[in-house]
PDB file of the backbone (N, CA, C, O) and the ligand in Angstrom, with CONECT records:
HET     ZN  A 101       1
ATOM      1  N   UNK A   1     114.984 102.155 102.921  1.00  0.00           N
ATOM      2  CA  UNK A   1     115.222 101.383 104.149  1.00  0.00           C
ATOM      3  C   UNK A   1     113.974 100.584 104.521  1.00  0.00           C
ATOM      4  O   UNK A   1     112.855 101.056 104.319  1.00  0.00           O
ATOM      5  N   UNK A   2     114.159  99.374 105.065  1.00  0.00           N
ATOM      6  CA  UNK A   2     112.782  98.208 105.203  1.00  0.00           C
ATOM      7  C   UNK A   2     112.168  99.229 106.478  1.00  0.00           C
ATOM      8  O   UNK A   2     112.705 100.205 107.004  1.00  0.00           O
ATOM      9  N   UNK A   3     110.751  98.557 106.763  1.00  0.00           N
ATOM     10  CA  UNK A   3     110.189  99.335 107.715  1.00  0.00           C
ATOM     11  C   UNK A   3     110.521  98.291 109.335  1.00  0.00           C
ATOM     12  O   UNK A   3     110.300  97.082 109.282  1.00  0.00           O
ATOM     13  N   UNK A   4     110.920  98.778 110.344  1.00  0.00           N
ATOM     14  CA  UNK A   4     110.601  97.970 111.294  1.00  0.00           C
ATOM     15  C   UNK A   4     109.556  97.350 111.501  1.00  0.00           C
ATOM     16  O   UNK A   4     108.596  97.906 112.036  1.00  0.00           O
ATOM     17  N   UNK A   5     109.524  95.858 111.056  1.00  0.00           N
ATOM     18  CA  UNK A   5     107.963  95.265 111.357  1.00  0.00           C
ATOM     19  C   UNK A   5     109.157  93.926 112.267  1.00  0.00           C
ATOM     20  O   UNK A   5     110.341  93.603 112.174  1.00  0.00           O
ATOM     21  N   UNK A   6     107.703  93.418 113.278  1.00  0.00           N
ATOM     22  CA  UNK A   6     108.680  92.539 114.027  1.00  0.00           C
ATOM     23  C   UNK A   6     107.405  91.302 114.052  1.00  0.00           C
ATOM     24  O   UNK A   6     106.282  91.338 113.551  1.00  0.00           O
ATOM     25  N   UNK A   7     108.010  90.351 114.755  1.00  0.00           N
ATOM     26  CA  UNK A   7     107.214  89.269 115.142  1.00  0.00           C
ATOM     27  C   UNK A   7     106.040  89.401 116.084  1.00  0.00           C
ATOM     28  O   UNK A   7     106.535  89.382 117.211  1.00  0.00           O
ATOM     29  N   UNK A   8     104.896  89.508 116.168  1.00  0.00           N
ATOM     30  CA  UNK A   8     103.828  89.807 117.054  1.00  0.00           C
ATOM     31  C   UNK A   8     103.177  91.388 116.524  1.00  0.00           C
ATOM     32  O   UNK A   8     102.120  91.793 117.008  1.00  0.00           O
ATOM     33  N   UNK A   9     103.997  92.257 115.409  1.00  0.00           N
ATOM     34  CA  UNK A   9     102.865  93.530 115.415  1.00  0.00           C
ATOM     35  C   UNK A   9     101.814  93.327 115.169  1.00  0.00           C
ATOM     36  O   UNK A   9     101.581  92.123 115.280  1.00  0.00           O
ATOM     37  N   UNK A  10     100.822  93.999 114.813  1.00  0.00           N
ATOM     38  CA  UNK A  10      99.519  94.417 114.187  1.00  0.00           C
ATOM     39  C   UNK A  10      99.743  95.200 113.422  1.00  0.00           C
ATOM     40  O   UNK A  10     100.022  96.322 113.844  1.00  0.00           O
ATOM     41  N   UNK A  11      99.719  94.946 111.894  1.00  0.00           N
ATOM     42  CA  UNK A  11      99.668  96.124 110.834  1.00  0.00           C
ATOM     43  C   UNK A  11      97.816  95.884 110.087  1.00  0.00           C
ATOM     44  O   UNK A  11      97.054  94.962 109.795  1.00  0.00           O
ATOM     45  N   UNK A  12      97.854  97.500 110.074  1.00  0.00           N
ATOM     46  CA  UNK A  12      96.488  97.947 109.291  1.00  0.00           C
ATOM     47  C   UNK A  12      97.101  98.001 108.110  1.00  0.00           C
ATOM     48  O   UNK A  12      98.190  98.534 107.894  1.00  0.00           O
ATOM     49  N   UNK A  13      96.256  97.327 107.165  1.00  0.00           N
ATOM     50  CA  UNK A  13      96.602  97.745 106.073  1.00  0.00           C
ATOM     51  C   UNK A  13      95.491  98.873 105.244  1.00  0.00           C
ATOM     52  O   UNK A  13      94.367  99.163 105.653  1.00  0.00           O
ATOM     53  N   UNK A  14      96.017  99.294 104.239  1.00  0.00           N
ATOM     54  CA  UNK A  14      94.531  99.689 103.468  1.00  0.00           C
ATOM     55  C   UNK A  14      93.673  99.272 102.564  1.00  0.00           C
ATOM     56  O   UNK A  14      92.745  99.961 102.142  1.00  0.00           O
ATOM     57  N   UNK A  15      93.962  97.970 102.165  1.00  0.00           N
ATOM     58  CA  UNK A  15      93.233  97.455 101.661  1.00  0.00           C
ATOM     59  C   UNK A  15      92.598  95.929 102.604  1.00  0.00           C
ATOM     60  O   UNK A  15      93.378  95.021 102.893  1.00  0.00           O
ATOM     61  N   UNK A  16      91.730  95.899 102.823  1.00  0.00           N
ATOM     62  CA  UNK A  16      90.813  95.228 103.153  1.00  0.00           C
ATOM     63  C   UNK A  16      91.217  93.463 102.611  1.00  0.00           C
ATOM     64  O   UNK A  16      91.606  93.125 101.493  1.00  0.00           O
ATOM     65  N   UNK A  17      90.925  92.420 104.020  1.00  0.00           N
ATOM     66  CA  UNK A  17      90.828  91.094 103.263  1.00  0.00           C
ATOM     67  C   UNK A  17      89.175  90.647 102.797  1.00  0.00           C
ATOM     68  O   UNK A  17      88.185  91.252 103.208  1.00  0.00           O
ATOM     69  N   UNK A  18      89.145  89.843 102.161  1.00  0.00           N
ATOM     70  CA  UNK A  18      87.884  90.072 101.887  1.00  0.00           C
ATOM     71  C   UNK A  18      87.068  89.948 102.565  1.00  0.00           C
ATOM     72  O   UNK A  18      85.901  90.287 102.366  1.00  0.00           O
ATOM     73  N   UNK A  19      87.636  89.295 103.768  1.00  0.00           N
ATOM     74  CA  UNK A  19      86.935  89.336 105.116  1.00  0.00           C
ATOM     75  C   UNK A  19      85.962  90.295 105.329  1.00  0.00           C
ATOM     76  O   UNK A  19      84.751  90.136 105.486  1.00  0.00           O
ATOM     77  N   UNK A  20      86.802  91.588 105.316  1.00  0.00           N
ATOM     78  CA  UNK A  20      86.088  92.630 105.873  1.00  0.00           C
ATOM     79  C   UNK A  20      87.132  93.390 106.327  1.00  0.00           C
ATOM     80  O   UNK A  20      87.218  94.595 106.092  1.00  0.00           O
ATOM     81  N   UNK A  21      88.260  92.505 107.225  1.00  0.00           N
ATOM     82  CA  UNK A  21      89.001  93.204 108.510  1.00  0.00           C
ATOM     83  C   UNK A  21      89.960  93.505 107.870  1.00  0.00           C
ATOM     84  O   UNK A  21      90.269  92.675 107.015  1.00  0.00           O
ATOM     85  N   UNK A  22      90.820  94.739 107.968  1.00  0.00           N
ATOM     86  CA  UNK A  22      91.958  95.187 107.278  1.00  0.00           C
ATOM     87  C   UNK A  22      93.196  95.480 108.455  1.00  0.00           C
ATOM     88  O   UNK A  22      93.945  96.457 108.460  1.00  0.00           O
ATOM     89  N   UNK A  23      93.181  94.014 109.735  1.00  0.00           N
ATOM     90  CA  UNK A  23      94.507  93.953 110.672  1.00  0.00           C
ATOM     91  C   UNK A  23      94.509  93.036 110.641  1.00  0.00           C
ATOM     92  O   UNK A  23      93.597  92.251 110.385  1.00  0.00           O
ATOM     93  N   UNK A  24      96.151  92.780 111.043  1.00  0.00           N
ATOM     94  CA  UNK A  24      96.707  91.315 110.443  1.00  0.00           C
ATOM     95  C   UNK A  24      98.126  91.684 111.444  1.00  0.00           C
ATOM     96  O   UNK A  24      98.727  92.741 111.640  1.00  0.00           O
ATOM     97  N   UNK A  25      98.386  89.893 112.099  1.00  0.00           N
ATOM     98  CA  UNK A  25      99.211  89.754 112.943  1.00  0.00           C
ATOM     99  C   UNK A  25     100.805  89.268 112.132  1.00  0.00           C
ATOM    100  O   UNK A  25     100.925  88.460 111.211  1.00  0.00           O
ATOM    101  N   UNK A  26     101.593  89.834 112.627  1.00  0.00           N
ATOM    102  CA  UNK A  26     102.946  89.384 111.594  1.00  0.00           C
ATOM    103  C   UNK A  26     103.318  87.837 112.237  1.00  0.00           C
ATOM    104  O   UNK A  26     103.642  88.013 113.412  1.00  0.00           O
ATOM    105  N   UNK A  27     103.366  86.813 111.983  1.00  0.00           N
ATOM    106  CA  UNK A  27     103.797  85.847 112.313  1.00  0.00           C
ATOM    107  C   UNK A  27     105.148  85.332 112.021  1.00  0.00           C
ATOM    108  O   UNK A  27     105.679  84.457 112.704  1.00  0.00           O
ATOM    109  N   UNK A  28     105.718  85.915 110.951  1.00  0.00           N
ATOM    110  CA  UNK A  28     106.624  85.225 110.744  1.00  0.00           C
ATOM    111  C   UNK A  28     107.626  86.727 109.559  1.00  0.00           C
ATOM    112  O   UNK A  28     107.042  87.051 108.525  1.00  0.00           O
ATOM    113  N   UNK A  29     108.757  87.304 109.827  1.00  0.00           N
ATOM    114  CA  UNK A  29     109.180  88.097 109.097  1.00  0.00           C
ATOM    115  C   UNK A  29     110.731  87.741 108.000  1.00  0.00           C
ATOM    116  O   UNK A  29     111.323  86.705 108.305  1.00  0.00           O
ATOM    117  N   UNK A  30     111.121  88.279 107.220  1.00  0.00           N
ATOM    118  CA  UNK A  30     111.721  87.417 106.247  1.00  0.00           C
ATOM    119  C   UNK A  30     111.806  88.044 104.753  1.00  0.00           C
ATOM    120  O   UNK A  30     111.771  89.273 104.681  1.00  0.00           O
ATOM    121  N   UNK A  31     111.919  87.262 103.508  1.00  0.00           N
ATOM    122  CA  UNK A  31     112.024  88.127 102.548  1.00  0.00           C
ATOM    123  C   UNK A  31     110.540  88.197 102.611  1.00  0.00           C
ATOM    124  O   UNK A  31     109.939  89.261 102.461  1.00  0.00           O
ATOM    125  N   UNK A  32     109.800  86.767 102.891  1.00  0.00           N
ATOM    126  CA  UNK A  32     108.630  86.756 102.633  1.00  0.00           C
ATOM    127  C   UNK A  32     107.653  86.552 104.193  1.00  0.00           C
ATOM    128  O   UNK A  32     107.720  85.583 104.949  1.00  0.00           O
ATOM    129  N   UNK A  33     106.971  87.508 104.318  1.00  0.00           N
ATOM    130  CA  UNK A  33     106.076  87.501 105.663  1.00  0.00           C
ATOM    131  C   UNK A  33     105.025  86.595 105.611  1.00  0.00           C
ATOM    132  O   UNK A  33     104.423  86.209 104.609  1.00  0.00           O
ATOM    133  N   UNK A  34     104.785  86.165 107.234  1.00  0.00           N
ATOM    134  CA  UNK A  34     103.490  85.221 107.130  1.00  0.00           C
ATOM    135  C   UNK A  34     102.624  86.034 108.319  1.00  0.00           C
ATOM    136  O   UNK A  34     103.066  86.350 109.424  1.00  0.00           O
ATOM    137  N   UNK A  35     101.318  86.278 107.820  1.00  0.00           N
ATOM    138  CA  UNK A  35     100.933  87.212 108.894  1.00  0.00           C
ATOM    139  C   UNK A  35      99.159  86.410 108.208  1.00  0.00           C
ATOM    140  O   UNK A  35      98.746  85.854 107.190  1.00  0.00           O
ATOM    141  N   UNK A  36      98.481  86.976 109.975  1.00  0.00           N
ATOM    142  CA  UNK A  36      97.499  86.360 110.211  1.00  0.00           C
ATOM    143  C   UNK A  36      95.897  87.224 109.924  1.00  0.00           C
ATOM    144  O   UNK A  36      95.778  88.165 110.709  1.00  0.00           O
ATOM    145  N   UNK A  37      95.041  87.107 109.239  1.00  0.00           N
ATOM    146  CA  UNK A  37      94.483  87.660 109.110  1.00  0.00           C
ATOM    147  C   UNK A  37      93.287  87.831 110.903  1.00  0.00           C
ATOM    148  O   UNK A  37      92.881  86.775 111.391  1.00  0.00           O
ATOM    149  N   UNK A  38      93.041  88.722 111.363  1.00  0.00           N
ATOM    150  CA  UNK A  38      92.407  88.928 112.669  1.00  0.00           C
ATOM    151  C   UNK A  38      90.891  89.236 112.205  1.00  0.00           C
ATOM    152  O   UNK A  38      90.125  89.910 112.894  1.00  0.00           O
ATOM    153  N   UNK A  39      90.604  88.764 111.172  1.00  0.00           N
ATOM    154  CA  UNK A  39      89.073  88.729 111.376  1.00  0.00           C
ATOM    155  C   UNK A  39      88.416  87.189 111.058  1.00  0.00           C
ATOM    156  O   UNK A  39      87.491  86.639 111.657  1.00  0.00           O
ATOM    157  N   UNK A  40      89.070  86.779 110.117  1.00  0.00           N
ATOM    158  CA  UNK A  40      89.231  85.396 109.374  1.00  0.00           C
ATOM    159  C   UNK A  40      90.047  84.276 110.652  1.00  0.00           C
ATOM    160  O   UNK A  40      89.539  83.205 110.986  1.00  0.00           O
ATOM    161  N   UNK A  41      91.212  84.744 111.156  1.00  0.00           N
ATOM    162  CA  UNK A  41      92.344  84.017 111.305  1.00  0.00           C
ATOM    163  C   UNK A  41      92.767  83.052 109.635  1.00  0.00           C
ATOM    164  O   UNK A  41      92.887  81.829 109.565  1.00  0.00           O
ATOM    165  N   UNK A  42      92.859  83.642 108.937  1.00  0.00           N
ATOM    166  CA  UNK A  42      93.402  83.000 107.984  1.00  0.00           C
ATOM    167  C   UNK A  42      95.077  83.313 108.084  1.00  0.00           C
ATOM    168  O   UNK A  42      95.532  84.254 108.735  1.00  0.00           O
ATOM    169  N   UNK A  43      95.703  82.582 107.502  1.00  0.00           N
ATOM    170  CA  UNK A  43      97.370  83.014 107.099  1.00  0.00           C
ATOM    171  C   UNK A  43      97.536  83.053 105.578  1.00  0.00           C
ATOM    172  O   UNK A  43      97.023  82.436 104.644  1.00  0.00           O
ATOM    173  N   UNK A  44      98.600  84.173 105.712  1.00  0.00           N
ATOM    174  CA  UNK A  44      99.168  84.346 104.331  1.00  0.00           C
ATOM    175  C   UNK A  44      99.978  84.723 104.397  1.00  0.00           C
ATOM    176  O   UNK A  44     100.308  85.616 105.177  1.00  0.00           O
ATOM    177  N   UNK A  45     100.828  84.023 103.350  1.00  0.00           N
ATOM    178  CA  UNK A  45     102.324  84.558 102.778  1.00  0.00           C
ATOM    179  C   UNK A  45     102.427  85.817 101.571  1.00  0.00           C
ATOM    180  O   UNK A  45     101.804  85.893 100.512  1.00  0.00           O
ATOM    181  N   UNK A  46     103.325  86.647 102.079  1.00  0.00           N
ATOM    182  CA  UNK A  46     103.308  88.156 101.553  1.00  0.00           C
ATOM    183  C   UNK A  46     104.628  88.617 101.455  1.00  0.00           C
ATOM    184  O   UNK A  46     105.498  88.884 102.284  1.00  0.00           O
ATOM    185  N   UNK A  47     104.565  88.640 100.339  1.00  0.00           N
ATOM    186  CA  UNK A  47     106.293  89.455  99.904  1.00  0.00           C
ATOM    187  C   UNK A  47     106.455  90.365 100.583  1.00  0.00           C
ATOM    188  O   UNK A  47     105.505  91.134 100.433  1.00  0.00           O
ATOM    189  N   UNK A  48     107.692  91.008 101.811  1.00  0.00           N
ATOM    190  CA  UNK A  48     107.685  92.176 102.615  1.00  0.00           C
ATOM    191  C   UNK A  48     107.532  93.680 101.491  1.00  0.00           C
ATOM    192  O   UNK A  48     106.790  94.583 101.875  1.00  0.00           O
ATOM    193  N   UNK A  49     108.109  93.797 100.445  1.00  0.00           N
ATOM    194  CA  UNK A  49     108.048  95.008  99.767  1.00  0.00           C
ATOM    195  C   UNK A  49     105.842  95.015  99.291  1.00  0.00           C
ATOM    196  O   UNK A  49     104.969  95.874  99.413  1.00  0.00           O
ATOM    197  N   UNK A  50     105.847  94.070  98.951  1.00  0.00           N
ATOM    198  CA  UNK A  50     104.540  94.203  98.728  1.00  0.00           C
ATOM    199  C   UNK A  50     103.492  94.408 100.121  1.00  0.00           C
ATOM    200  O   UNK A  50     102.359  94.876 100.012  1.00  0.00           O
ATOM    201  N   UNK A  51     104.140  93.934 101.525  1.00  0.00           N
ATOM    202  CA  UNK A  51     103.425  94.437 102.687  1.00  0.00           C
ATOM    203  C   UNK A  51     103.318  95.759 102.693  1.00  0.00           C
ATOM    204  O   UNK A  51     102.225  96.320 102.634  1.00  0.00           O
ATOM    205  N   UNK A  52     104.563  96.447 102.772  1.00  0.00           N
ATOM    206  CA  UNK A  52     105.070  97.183 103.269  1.00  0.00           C
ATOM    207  C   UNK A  52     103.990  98.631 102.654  1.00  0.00           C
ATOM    208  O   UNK A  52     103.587  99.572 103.338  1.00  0.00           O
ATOM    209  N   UNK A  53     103.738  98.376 101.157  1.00  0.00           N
ATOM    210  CA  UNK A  53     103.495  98.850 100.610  1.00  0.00           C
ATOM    211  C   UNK A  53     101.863  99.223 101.150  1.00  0.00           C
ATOM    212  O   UNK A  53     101.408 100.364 101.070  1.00  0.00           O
ATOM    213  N   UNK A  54     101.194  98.210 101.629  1.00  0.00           N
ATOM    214  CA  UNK A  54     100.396  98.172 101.630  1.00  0.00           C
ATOM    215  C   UNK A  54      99.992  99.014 103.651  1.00  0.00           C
ATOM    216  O   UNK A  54      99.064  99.541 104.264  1.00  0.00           O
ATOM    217  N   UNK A  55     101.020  98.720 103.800  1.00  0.00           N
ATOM    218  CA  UNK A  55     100.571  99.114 105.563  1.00  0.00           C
ATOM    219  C   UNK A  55     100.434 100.531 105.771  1.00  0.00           C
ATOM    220  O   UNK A  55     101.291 101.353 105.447  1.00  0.00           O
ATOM    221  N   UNK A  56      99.316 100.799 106.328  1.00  0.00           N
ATOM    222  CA  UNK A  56      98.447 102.128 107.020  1.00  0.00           C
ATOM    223  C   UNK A  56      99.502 102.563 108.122  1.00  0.00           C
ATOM    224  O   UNK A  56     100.241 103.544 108.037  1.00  0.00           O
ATOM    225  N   UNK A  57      99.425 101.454 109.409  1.00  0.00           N
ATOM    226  CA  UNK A  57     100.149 102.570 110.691  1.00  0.00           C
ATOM    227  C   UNK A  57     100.431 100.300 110.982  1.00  0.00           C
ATOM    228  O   UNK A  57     100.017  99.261 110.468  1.00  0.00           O
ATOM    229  N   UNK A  58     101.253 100.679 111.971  1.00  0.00           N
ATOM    230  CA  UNK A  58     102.164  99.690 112.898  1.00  0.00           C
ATOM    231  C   UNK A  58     101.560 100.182 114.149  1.00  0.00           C
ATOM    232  O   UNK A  58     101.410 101.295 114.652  1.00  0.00           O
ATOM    233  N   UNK A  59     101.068  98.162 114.697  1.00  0.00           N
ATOM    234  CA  UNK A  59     100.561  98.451 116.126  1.00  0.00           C
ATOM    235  C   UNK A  59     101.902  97.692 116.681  1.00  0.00           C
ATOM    236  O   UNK A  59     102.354  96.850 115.904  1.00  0.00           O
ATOM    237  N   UNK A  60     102.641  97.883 117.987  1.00  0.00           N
ATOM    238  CA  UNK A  60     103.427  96.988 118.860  1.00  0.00           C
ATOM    239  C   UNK A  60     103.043  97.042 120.107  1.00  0.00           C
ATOM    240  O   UNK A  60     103.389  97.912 120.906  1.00  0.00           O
ATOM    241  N   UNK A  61     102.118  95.871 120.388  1.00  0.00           N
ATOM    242  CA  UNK A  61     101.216  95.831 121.381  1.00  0.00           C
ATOM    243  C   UNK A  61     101.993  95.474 122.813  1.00  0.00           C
ATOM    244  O   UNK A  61     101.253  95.561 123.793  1.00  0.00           O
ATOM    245  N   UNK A  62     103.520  95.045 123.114  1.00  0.00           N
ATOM    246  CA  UNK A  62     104.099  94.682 124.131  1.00  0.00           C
ATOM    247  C   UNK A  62     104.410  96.361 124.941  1.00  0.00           C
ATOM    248  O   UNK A  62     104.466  96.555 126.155  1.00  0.00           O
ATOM    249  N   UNK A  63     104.578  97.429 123.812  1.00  0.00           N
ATOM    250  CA  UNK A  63     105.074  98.497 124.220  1.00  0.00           C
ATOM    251  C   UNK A  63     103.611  99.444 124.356  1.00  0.00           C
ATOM    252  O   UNK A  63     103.520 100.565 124.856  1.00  0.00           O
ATOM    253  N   UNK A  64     102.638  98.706 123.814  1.00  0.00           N
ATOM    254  CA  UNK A  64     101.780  99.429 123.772  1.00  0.00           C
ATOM    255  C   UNK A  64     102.123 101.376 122.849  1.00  0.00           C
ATOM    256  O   UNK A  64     101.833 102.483 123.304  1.00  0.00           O
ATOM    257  N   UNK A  65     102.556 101.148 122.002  1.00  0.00           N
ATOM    258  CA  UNK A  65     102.958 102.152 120.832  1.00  0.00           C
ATOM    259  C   UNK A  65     102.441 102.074 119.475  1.00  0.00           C
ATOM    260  O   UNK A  65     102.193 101.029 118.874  1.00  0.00           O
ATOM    261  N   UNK A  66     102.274 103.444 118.970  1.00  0.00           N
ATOM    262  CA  UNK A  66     101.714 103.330 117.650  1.00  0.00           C
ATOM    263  C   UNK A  66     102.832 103.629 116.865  1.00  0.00           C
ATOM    264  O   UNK A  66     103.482 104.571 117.319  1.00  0.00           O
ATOM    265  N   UNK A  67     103.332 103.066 115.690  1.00  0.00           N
ATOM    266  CA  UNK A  67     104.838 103.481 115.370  1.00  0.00           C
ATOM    267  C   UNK A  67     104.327 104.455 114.041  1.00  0.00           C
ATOM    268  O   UNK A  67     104.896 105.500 113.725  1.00  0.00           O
ATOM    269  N   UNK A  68     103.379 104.000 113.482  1.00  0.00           N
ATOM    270  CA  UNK A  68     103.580 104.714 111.937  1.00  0.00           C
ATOM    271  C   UNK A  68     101.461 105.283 111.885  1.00  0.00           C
ATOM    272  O   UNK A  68     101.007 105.883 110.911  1.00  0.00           O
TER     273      UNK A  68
HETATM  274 ZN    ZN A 101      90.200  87.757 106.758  1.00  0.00          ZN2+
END
């Protein structure tokens, strides 16, 4: 089953951009995600199975909740 990711989370991932910063804003969800890097502000497009794979914990900052 896909993971609930929505428009506006914050996912940690565990691997690091080369930035440094390993959170990233979902901008856009789909087969393929566009999410923002929060140390860079860079964007990137990311296959959801290959996100998914990669995400630590889910921030949803409207509810103020940690989901995962
Ligand atoms: Zn970055």
């Amino acid at each position: 089953m896909p993971m609930d990711l929505r428009v506006g989370d914050i996912v940690e991932t565990k691997k690091q951009h080369p930035c440094g910063n390993n959170r990233f804003q979902i901008l856009r969800t789909g087969i393929d995600f566009r999410v923002k890097c929060l140390g860079c502000d860079k964007q990137i497009w990311i296959e959801r199975p290959k996100l998914e794979k990669r995400i630590k914990k889910v921030e949803r900052s409207e509810e103020k909740q940690i989901i995962k």
